[in-house]
N, C-alpha and C positions, 0 to 999 in steps of 0.2 A: 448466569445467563438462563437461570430458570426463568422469570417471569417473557409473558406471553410478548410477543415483537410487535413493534408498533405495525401497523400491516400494509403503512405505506414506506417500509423502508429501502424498499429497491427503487423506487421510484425519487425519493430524497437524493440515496446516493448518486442515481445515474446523473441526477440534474446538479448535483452540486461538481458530480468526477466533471462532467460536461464544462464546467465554467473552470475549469484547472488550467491555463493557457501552456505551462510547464510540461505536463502530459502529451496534448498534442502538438509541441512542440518533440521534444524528443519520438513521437511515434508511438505511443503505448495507450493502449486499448483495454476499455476493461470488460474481462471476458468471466467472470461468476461474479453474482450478487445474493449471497446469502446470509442468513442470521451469524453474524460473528467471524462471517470468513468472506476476504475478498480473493479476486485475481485478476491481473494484470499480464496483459504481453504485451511485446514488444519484439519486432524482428532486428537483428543483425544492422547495426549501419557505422560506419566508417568514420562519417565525420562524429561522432562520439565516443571514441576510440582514445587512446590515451596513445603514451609514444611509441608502443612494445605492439600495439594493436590488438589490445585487449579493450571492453565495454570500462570504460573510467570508471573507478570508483564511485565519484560523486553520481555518475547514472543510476546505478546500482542502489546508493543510499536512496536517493529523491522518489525512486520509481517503489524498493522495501517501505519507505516513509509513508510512500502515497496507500499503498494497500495495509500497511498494518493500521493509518490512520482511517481509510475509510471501513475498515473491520470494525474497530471503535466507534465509529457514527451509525452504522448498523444499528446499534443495538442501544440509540438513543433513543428519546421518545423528543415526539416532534419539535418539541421547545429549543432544543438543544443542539449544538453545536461542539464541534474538537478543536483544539489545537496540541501540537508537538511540544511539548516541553522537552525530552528528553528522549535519544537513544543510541544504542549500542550496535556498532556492527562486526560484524567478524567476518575477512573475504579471506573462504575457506581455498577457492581457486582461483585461476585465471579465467576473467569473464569473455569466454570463446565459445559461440555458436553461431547456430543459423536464428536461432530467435529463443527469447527468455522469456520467464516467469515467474511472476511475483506474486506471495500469497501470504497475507495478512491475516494470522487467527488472533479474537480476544482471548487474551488468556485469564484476564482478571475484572471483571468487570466493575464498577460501581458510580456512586453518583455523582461522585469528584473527582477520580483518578480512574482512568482506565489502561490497563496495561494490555500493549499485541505482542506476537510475534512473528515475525518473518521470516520467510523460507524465498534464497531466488536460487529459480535454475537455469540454466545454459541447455538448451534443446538442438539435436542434430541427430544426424543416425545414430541411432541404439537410444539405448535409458536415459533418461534427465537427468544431468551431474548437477548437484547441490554445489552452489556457488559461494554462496553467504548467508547468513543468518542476522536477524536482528529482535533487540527488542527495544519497543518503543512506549511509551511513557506519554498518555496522550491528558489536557487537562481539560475537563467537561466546563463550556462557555455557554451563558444563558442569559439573554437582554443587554447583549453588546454592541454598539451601533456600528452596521458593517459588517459583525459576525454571524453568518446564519447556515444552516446547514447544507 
């Protein structure tokens, strides 16, 4: 991630997070837009709750997905586009708080494959308890009709 960032790339991601109907659907907001690193919240809600009354799994992944994939489109240059081929998660706790955070760094950058990873946390009084982790496997798309960044 040494070369210099396309210089309209917050502006890319806001407008592409923008058209994610997924995101605001479930409530989550994206709140940093930088070179390689994104973040997402999202507050507490009930009907996304799994039986136990924990943030479901699958919230967890879609919402990790969404910021380690727009970490990846970051540090595209304009032509280009991401999609998910692959990734790993690991739910290190029980998804309990008042509101969470999702934050996607590239860890590997390049012109074919780009690799993130994710950090989510669970936010309430006191520290941010680390939730889950992920890494995600994103494959670099260019001149696909439909696919744009």
């Amino acid at each position: 991630m040494n070369e210099r960032p396309d210089e309209n790339f917050r502006e890319r991601v806001t407008a592409s997070y923008a058209r994610q109907n997924i995101m605001r659907t479930i409530g989550a907001e994206l709140t940093k837009v930088e070179y390689g690193i994104i973040e997402i919240e999202m507050p507490f809600r009930e009907d996304l709750t799994q039986q136990h009354g924990f943030l479901h799994a699958g919230i967890l992944s879609t919402a990790l997905d969404s910021a380690c994939g727009y970490a990846a489109l970051s540090v595209m240059p304009e032509d280009a586009a991401v999609l998910t081929i692959e990734f790993k998660i690991n739910l290190l706790s029980p998804g309990r708080g008042d509101r969470f955070l999702f934050r996607g760094e590239v860890t590997k950058p390049g012109s074919t494959i780009i690799v993130s990873d994710g950090r989510g946390y669970a936010l309430s009084d006191g520290p941010a308890k680390l939730i889950a982790s992920m890494t995600g496997t994103m494959m670099v798309v260019r001149g696909r009709e439909g696919i744009d960044g």
